[in-house]
Residue, then its C-alpha position, 0 to 999 in steps of 0.5 A: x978154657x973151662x967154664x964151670x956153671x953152678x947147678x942148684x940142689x933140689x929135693x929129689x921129691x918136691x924139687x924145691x931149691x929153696x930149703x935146706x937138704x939132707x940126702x937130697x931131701x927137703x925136711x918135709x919130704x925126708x920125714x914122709x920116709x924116714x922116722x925118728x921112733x917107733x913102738x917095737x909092738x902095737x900093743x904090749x900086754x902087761x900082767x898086774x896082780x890081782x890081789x895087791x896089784x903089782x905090775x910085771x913090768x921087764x925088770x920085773x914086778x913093781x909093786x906100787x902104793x896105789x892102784x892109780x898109780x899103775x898108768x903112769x908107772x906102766x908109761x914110764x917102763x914102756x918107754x923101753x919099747x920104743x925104738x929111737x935113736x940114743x940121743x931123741x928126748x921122750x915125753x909122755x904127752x897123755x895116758x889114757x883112762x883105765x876101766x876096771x871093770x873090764x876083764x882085760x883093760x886097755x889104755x893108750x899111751x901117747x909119746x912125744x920124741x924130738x931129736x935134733x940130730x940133722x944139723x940142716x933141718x930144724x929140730x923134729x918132732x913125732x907122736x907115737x901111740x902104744x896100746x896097754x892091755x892088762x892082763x891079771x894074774x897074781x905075783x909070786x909074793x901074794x902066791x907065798x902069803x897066800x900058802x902061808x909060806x915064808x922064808x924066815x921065821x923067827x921063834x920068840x920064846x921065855x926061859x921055862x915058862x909062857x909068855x904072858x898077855x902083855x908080850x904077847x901083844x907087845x912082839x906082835x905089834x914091834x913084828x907088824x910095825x917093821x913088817x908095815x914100815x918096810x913093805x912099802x920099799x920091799x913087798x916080801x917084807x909081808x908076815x904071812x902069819x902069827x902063831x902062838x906055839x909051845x908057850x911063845x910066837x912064831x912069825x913068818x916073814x916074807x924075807x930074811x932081811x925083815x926077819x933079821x931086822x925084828x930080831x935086832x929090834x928085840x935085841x935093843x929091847x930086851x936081853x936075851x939068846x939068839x940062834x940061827x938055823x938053815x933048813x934046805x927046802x929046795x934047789x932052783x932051775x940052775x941047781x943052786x940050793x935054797x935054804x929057809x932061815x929059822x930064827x930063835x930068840x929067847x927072852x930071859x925066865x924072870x919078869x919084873x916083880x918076880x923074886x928071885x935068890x940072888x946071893x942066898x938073899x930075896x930080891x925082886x926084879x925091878x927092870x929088864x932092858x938091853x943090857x942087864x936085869x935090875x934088881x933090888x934088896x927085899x932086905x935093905x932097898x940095895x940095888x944090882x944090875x945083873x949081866x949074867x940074865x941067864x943065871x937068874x930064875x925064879x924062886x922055886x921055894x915060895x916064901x911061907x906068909x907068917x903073922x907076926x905082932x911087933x911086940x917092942x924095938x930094943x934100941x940097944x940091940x937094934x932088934x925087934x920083938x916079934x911074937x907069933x899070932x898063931x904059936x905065940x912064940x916071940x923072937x928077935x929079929x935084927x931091924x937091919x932085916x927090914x928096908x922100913x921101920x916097923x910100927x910098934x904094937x902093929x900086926x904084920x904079915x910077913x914073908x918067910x924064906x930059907x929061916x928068915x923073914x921079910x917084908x913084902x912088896 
């Protein structure tokens, strides 16, 4: 007959026998040998740049609205040098305070795992302390904005002539909005510079997505040609060619309030948007939208200004008498040629092209 007597477990390094074991250890005995995380490195250096104080972090720079902001940004990533089981939950419990004014600060930061992956033991928590020091350097964006380099530019020029004071400052100012709206997403959204050059602007984008933006953006404000060119400028470590991209974008000849010879017959551009040129009759107030922008330019006959006395308006004839204030020769001229009435006995200065008169504006 066998007799079997019960043994009782106890830990193997304090002997109690009255908690649960895992591996022959008590919780408080197990945890003396075994952790549940640990910072790959004491201290991790992390570079931040110096001019807009992105932060190099292992995914790569980040650049960051603030420079408050690069701690907490830094705990965050760091979190990657910790070495913990998969399924252990981390918390940042503290980030240190940074001095600035150190020429390579340091903070610490400290974590809080917990895991509850030993069904006999209670839930586990550990601290983990891991020390930041920042070195400065700078980005390589900041590198480009500071050689004025840029891998589009978009050359913004008008049809045989320069642009004026006002578009000058109205494309400068579209270009910067963009610029500024997108930089806080995308730090190579940047315009390394602005240059007045051959009568129009050149702008130097940081990148070609904020460059292709600023062109479509013109293109729902005015009409005008668009060409894309590529320029190689290097190749890479792996041998893969990169190409600058140069924008042109050119924006029509005539501006409103210019005249101009449509149809053997002075008009005068009333408006210019996305999708045609509008202009209006210097004869009879008619108005056309004109797609074909590019066939329009301005006169290159000016008109002659001529003085004229309105003598007397024939009914009959639907015409009025006109005499010259210099010559004083008087001729007929049909009332249909004038958009208003004119004021018999009145002095006029009128304009004169291609053997007929109008009106001014």
């Amino acid at each position: 007959m066998i007799i079997v007597i019960g043994i009782n477990r106890f830990c193997a390094e304090c002997g109690a026998t009255d908690k649960p074991l895992y591996e022959n250890f008590c919780d408080l005995c197990y945890w003396k040998y075994h952790t549940i995380a640990k910072p790959t490195m004491s201290r991790l250096g992390i570079t931040v740049c110096i001019e807009c104080y992105g932060v190099k972090l292992p995914l790569g720079w980040t650049y960051l609205n603030s420079v408050n902001d690069i701690p907490g940004e830094i705990a965050n990533s760091a979190i990657k040098f910790l070495k913990a089981n998969p399924e252990a939950h981390v918390d940042i419990t503290n980030v240190g305070d940074v001095d600035w004014s150190n020429p390579k600060p340091e903070f610490d930061i400290l974590y809080e795992i917990s895991e509850n992956i030993i069904e006999e033991f209670e839930p586990h928590q550990e601290s983990v302390l891991l020390s930041i020091v920042l070195e400065r350097g700078i980005c390589k964006v900041c590198v480009s904005k500071k050689s004025g380099s840029a891998s589009s530019v978009v050359q913004l020029r008008a049809k045989n002539r320069v642009l004026n004071v006002k578009e000058v400052n109205k494309y400068t100012e579209m270009a910067l909005d963009i610029s500024k709206d997108q930089l806080s997403e995308n730090p190579t959204a940047y315009i390394s510079d602005v240059i007045e050059n051959h009568g129009g602007l050149d702008f130097y984008f940081g990148n070609q997505w904020t460059a292709s933006n600023f062109i479509s953006k013109l293109q729902r404000y005015i009409v005008g040609h668009k060409e894309k060119n590529f320029k190689l400028i290097t190749e890479d470590k792996k041998g893969q060619r990169v190409y600058s991209i140069t924008y042109l974008f050119r924006i029509p000849e005539i501006q409103p309030g210019d005249m101009i010879d449509y149809n053997n017959e002075l008009f005068y551009v009333t408006h210019i948007n996305n999708r045609f040129v509008s202009i209006k009759s210097m004869v009879d107030n008619s108005k056309a939208k004109v797609t074909d922008w590019k066939s329009l330019t301005v006169l290159r006959q000016t008109p002659v200004e001529v003085r004229k006395l309105v003598v007397s308006e024939d009914y009959n004839t639907n015409s009025y008498l006109l005499m010259d204030l210099t010559s004083y020769e008087s001729e007929e001229i049909s009332t249909k040629r004038f958009p208003a009435k004119l004021e018999i006995g009145s002095e006029l200065t009128l304009l004169m092209w291609q053997e007929e008169y109008y009106l001014p504006l």
